[in-house]
C-alpha positions in Angstrom: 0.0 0.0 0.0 1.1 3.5 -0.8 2.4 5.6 2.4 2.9 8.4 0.2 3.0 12.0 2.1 2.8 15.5 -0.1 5.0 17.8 1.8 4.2 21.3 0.9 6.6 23.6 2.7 4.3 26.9 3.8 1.2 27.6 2.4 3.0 30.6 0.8 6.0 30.9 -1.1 9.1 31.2 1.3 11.7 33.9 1.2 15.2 32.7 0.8 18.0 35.1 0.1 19.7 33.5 -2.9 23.2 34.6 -4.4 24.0 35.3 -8.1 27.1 35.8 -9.7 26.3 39.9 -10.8 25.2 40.3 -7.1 23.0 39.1 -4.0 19.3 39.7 -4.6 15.9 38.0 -2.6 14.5 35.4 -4.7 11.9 33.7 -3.5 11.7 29.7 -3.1 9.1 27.2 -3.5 10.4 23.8 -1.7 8.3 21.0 -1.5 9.3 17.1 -1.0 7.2 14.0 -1.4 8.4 11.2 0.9 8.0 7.6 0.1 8.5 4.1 1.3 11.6 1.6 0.6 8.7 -0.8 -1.4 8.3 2.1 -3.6 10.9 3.0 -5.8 9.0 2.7 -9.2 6.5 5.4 -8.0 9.3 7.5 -6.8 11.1 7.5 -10.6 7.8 8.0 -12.0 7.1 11.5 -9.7 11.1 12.4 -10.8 10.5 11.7 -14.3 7.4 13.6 -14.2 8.9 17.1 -12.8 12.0 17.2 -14.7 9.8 17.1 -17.6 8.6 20.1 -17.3 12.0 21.8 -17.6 15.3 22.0 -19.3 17.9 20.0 -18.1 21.5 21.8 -17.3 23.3 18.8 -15.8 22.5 15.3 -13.5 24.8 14.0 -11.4 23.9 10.2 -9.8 27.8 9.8 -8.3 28.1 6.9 -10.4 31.5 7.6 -12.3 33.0 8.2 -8.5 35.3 5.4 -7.3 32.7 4.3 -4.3 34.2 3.1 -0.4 35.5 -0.4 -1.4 36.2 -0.8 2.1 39.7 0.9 2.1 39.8 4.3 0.1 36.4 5.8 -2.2 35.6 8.9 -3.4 35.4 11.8 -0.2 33.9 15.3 -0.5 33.5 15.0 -4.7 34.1 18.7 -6.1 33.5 20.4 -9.5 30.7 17.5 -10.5 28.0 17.7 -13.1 26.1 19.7 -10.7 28.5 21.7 -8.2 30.5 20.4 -5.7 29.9 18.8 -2.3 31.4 19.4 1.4 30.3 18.3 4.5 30.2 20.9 8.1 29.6 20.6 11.1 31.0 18.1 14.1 32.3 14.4 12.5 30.3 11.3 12.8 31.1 8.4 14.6 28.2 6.5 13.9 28.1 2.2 12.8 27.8 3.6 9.0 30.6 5.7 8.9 33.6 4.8 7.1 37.0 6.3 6.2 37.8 9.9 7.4 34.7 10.5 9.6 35.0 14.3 9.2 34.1 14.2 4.8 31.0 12.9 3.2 31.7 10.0 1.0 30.9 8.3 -2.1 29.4 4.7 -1.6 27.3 2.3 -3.8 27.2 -0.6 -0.9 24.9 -2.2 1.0 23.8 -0.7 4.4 21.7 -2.0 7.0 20.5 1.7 8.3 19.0 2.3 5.2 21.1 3.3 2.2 21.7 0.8 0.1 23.5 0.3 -3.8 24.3 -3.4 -4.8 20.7 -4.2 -4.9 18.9 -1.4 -6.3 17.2 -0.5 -3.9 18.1 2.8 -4.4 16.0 5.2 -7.2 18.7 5.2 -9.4 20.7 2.6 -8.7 24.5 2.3 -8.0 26.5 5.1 -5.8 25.1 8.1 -4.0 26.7 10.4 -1.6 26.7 9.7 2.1 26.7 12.3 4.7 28.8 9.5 6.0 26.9 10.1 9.6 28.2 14.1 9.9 26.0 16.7 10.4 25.3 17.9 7.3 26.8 18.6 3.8 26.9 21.8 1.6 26.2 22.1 -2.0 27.7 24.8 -4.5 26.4 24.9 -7.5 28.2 27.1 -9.9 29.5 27.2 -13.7 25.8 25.9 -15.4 24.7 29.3 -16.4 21.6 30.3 -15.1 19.1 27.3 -13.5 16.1 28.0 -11.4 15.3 24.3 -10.6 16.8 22.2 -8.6 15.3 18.0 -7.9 16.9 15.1 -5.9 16.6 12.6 -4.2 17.4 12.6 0.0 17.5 8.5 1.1 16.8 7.3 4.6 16.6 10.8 6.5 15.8 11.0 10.1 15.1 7.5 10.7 17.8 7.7 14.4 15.6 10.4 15.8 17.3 13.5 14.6 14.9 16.7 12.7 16.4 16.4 8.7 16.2 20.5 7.2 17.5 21.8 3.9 18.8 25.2 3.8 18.6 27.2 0.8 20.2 30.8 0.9 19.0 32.0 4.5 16.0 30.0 4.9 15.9 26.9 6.2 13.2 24.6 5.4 12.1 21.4 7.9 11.5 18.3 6.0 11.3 15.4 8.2 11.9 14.0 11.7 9.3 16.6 13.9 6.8 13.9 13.9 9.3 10.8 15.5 11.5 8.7 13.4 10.9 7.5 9.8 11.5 4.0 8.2 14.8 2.8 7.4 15.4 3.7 4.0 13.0 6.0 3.6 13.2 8.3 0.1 12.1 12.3 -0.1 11.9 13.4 -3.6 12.9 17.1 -3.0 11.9 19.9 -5.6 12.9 23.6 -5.8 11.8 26.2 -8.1 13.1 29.7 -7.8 11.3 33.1 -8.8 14.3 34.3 -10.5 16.9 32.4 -12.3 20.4 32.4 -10.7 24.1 31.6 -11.5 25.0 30.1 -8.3 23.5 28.8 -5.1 24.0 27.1 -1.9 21.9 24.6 -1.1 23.2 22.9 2.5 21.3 19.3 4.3 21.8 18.6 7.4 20.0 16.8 10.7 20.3 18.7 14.3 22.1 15.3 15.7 25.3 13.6 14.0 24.9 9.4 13.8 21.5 10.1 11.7 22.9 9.4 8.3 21.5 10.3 5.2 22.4 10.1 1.4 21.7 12.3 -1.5 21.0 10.8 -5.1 20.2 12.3 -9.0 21.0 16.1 -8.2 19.4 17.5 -11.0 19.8 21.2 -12.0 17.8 23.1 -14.6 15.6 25.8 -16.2 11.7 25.9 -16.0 9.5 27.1 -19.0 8.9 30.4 -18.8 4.7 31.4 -18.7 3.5 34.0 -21.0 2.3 36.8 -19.3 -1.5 37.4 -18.7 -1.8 40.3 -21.6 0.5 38.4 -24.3 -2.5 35.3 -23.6 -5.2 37.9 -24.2 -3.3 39.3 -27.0 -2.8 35.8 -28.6 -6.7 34.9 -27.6 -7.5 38.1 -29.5 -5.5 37.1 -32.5 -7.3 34.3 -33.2 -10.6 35.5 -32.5 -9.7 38.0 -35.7 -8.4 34.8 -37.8 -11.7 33.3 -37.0 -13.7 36.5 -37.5 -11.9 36.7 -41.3 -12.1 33.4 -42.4 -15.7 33.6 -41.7 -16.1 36.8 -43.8 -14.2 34.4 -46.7 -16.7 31.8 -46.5 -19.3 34.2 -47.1 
């Protein structure tokens, strides 16, 4: 059965203070994440496929052509990727799940008990994803795709330890799981944000209020939206065919 939750953050749109190359202006943010179960992974690809659809794809980055923890080195705190680059802040984890240097987020396509998992394709696009490797949180940069106003990903098995999962994007930060009491293990929040304005750069950071409450992220997708016509141009193109219609008329007659 479908435990599928709509998460719609604020009734309104909510302010976030977002950073372009030419200058810092207010742009305004629309997050919103749908959360599903482990047991449905085809519904979660289907929601994914269905949003970026409606925009213009810069640049995807699934982690897969990483080298992922093989159980002595990997792939730690991946920079200049498709979509930006990664770093992790805050205090070090020294949780079950971490592995390597505890203080960098890492690269892993293996099996975990907790929740994130790669070798069996469990997880919505198979193979690697990046780990928060039980650290606080990590910090994305995206830069060097021109201008986006987009953003949609994946965020795998947050806040199922007991820690509040947020994402933070420019000064606002937005609550997305955990306020209610743990979630499943491996868990899946398709996250999606559309900007007012289109930007050259932003920083999007995830985190949990506890270290030890792991969490990956998967299929960072960056992009453009399609543009609405403004109220008088659909007037002014209603109008325009109202006259076609009016003069072939007058033809037929």
């Amino acid at each position: 059965m479908l435990s599928r939750v709509n998460l719609c953050l604020g009734a309104a749109v909510v302010a976030a203070a977002v950073t372009m190359s030419a200058g810092a202006f207010a742009a305004t943010v629309d997050l919103s994440t749908t959360r599903f179960d482990r047991s449905e992974i085809t519904a979660a690809r289907a929601a994914r496929a269905s949003y970026e659809a409606g925009f213009k794809l810069k640049a995807v980055e699934t982690f897969n052509d990483y080298k992922a923890w093989d159980g002595s080195s990997g792939t730690t705190n991946p920079q200049n990727t498709k979509v930006g680059s990664f770093t992790s802040f805050g205090a070090a984890g020294s949780g079950r799940s971490v592995v390597g240097d505890p203080s960098k987020l890492q690269v892993r396509g293996d099996d975990m008990p907790w929740g994130r998992y790669g070798t069996d394709a469990s997880l919505p696009l198979g193979g690697n994803w990046l780990d928060s490797n039980d650290n606080l949180g990590m910090r994305w940069e995206i830069s060097g795709l021109g201008k986006f106003d987009t953003l949609a990903f994946f965020v795998l098995d947050a806040a199922d330890v007991g820690g509040q999962f947020s994402i933070k994007v420019g000064d606002t930060l937005h609550s997305i799981a955990g306020t209610a009491g743990r979630l499943a293990n491996g868990n899946i929040h398709l996250v999606k944000i559309l900007l007012s304005e289109a930007v050259t750069s932003l920083t999007v950071e995830l985190m949990h209020d506890r270290t030890n409450d792991g969490f990956g992220i998967d299929g960072a997708a960056v992009g453009l939206a399609p543009v609405p016509l403004p109220p008088a141009a659909l007037l002014l193109g209603t109008a325009l065919l109202g006259l076609v219609g009016f003069g072939r008329r007058r033809t037929a007659a």
